[in-house]
N, C-alpha and C positions, 0 to 999 in steps of 0.2 A: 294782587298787591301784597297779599300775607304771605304769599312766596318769597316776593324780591324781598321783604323785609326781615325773613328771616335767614335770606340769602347774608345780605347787610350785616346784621346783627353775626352771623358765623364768621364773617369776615371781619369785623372786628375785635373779635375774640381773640382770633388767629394772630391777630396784628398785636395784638394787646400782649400776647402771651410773648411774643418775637421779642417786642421792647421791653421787657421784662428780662429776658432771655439775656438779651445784648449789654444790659446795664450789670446782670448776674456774672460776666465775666468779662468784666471791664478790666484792660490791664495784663491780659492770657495771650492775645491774637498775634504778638511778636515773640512768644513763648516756644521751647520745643526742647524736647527731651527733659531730664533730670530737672528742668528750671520748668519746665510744666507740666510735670508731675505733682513738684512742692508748690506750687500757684493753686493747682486744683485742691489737691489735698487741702489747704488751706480752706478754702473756700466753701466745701461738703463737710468740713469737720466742726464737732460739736454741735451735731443738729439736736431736736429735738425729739428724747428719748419718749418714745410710748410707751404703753404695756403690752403685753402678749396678746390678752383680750382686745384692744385697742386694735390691734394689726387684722383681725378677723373682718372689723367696722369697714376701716380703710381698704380691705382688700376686697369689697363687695361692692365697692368705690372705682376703686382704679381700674377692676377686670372684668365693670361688668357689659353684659352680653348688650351692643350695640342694637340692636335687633329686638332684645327683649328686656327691659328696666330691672324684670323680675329674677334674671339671671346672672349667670357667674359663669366666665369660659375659660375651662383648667386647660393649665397648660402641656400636656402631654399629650392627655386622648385627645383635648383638643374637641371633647364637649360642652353644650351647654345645659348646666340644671341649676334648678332652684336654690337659688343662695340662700334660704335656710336649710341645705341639707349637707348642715356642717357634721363631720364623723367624730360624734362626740366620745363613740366606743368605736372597737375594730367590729364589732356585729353587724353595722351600719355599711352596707354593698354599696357601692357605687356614688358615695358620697364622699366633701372633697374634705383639705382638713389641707395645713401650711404648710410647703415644700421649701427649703432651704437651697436657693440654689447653690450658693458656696457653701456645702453641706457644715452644720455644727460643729462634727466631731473633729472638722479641719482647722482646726483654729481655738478648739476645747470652749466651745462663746454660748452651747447649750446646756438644758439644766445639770448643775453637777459639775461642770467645768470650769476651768480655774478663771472664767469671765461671762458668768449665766446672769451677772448680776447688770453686763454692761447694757452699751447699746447696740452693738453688734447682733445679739440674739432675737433684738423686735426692730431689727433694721428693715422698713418694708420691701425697699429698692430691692433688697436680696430676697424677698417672699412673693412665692409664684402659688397662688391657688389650684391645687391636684387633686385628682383621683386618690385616695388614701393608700390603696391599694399598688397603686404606682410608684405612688412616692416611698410606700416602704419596698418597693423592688430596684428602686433607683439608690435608695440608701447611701451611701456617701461616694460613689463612684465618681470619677474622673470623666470628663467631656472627650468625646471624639469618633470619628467616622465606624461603621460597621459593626459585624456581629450578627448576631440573632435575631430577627423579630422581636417584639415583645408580643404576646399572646393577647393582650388588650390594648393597649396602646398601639397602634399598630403601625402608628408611622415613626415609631423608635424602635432603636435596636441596640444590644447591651453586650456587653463580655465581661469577664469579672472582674474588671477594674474601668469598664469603660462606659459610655451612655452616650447615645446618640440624640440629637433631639430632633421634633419634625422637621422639615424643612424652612418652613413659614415663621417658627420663634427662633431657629440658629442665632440669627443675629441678637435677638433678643436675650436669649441665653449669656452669650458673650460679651455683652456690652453692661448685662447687671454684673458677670465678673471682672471686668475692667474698672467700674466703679469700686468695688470690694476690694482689691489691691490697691486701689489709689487712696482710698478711704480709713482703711484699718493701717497704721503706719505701728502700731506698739502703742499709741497715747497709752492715760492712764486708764487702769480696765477694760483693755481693748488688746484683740491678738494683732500681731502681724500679721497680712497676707499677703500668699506671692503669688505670682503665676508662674507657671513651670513648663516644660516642656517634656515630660511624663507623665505617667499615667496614676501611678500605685503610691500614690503621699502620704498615706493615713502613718504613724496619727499628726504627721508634721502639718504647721498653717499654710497648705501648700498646693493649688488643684492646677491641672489641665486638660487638655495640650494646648501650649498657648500659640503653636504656630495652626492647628484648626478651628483654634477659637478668631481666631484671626482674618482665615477664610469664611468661615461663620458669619463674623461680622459685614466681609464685602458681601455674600453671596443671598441676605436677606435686609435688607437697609432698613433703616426706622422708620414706620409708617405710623395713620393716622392712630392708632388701638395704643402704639407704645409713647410718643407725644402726650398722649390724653393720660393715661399712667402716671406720668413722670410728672405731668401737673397734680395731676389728686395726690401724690405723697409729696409734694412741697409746699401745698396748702397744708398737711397736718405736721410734716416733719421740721420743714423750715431749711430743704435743704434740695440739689435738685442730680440728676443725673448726668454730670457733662459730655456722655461720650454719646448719648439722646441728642443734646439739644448742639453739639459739634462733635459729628462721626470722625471729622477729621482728622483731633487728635486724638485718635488712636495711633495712626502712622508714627504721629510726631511724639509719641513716649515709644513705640515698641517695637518698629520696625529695625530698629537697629540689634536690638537684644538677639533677634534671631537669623543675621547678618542677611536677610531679603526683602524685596519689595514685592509685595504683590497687588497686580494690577488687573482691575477686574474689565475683561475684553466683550462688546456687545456683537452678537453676530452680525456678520458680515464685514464693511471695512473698517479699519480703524487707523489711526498714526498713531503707532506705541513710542513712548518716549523712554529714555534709560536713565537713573541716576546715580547710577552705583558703574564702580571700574567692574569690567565682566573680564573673568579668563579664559572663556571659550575662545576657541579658534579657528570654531565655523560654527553654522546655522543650526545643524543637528543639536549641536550642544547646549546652545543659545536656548532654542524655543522645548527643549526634552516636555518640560512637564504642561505641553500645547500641541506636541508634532502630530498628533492623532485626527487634530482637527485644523490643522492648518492647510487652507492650499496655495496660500505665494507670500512672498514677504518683498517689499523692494524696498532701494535706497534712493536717492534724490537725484543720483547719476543712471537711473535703469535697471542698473544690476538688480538679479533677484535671485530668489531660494525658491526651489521646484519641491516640496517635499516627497509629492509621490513620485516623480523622477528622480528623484536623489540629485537634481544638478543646483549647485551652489556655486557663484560667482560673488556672493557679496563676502564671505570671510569671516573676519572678526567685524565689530563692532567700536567704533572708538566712542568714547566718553562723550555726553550733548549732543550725538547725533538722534536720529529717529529714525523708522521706520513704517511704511505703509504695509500693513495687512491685511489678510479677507482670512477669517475662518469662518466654518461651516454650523457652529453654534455657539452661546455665550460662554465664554471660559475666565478661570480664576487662574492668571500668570504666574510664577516664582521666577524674581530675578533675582539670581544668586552674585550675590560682591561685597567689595567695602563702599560705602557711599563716597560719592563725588563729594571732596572738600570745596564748599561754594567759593568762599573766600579766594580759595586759588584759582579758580574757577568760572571767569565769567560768562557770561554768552559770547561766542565770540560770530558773528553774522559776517560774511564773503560779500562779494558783490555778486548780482543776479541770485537766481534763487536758491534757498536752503532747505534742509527741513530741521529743526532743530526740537531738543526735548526740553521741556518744562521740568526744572529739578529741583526746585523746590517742594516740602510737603503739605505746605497749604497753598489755596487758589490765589489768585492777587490779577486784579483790573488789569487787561492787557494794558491801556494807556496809562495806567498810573508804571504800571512798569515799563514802557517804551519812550514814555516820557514825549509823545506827539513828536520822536524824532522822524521830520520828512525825508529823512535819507531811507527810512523804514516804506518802501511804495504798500506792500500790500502786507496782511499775514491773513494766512485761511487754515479754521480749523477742517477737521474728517466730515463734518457737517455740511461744508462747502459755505460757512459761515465765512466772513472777511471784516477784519478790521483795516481804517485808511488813515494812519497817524495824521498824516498831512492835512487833512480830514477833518479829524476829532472826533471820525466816527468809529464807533466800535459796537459790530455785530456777534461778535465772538460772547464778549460779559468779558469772565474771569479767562486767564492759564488756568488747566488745572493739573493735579499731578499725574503722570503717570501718562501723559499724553504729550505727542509733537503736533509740531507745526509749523506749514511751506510758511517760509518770510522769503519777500522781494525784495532789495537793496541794493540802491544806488551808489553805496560805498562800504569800504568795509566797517564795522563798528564793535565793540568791547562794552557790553554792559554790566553793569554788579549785579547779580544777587541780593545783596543787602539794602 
């Protein structure tokens, strides 16, 4: 009985935290790009500044070890010790001490800098509890793939302007820099920051790569450790992480800055959907940074792309179509174009069946968007899920981005986007 009840009680938590959640960015969910950027901004700005001391408290809060109350899990080695075994001098081995993940000196926000005084510097969102010793070998370097081992940390690897992070906090990593850009706009006693797409920024308010942070972000998604986080610093700061509590828009501020969509592929088959104009003009080109692991790709008429035969009959790609794939393990796509202008743009569904791509960047209720049109017979996701307008049933839930899907139709029909 003490089980189910504190099954109960986890579960209300959860729920409690959601509606809280949902009320926190009321007004955002019709939002995308530059207009939701300034919504969030908005909204994360002017929290409540702590002290430096303060941040020590909180961070033995937010990180501590699930498994042991008594602990604290840095984020690099990827250890757990005794959260009093803060590095109050460098004599102190293996003890942890505050990591900046948008390093200080990028933004001049630590002591001595033309904004030590702000809130920027005991910003917790931005404070990852480390190994001391890591965090001065990490020093103010730039995010992104490869390089050297680290000698301690061992599931990082560095070059001199770069820092890899483990696998398992990627996202993690990415998503406290995503807040930090959207967060530090120039207010008063506060740096700009940006995200960039190089490496070597010091001493401008400037880190990357933000097309690997990006990857990052699909390749480790928010789980229970970073949830739990993001509520202990909005209980003391009064302010919350949005890119935590909706991964989504990420897409919907960034993927245009770096003119691609990346869509993250689960092994075996999938319906990839396109929203962006492609200038390829065949398959090779299309799938470049997948072809290693692809082995068919088809379209809704048969045609298909062999890649270890090299035979290709599907061509290019036209805009709102889709495609059925199988690769060989889970992969992170780059699709390279300009995005599909929605507006010009509607779904436009043939009679008998299609496969069509979902292009917009957030999910949306198949029936709220088909509108229970009965000309609509069936639509089925990769899942072999099916929605039945006619019906009113829907197995599917949402569209979501980055995916198609076979729809049956008894007439032709033109729907909006908007």
């Amino acid at each position: 009985m003490k089980g189910i009840q504190l099954t109960i009680i986890s579960y209300l938590l959860v729920f409690a935290q959601n509606v809280c959640a949902q009320d926190y960015y009321s007004g955002t969910s019709t939002l995308y790009g530059e207009d939701l950027r300034i919504s969030l901004h908005q909204l994360i700005d002017s929290h409540t500044q702590l002290s430096y001391s303060q941040c020590k408290t909180v961070l033995k809060e937010s990180d501590e070890d699930s498994s042991n109350s008594n602990n604290i899990i840095l984020v690099y080695k990827q250890n757990s010790i005794d959260k009093d075994n803060f590095a109050y001098s460098s004599s102190l081995v293996d003890y942890w001490n505050r990591e900046h993940v948008w390093a200080k000196s990028l933004g001049s926000f630590g002591p001595g800098g033309t904004y030590e005084n702000g809130p920027a510097h005991t910003d917790v969102h931005n404070i990852k509890p480390c190994d001391a010793s890591v965090n001065s070998d990490r020093g103010n370097k730039s995010f992104d793939n490869g390089g050297t081992q680290h000698n301690d940390a061992l599931n990082c690897y560095y070059t001199s302007d770069s820092w890899e992070a483990p696998d398992d906090v990627k996202g993690d990593i990415a998503r406290i820099l995503f807040y930090m850009d959207v967060r530090y706009e120039g207010g008063y006693n506060e740096p700009d920051l940006t995200l960039v797409e190089f490496l070597d920024t010091y001493p401008n308010p400037e880190i990357g790569n933000l097309e690997t942070l990006l990857e990052w972000h699909l390749l480790d998604p928010v789980d229970e450790f970073e949830l739990n986080r993001n509520e202990v610093i909005f209980s003391w700061q009064g302010n919350r992480n949005p890119f935590i509590d909706h991964p989504e828009y990420v897409a919907l501020i960034w993927a245009d800055d770096i003119g691609s969509t990346l869509i993250n592929i689960p092994n075996g088959w999938f319906m990839l959907g396109v929203n962006r104009i492609v200038e390829a003009d065949n398959m090779v080109v299309f799938f470049e940074s997948i072809i290693d692991h692809l082995l068919i790709a088809k379209d809704v008429n048969g045609n298909v792309f062999l890649p270890e035969w090299g035979f290709d009959n599907i061509g290019s790609l036209d805009p709102g179509e889709g495609l059925l794939i199988k690769v060989d393990a889970a992969q992170i796509m780059t699709i390279q174009g300009v995005q599909i202008n929605l507006a010009e743009n509607p779904m436009q569904i043939p009679v008998g069946w299609s496969m069509k791509s979902f292009m917009k960047n957030t999910p949306i209720d198949v029936l709220d968007f088909i509108d229970t049109n009965e000309d609509v017979v069936i639509i089925k996701d990769y899942f072999g899920n099916a929605c039945i307008p006619g019906m009113n049933f829907n197995g599917i839930g949402d569209f979501q981005p980055g995916q198609a899907y076979l729809i049956k139709s008894i007439s032709e029909i033109s729907i909006s986007w908007e």
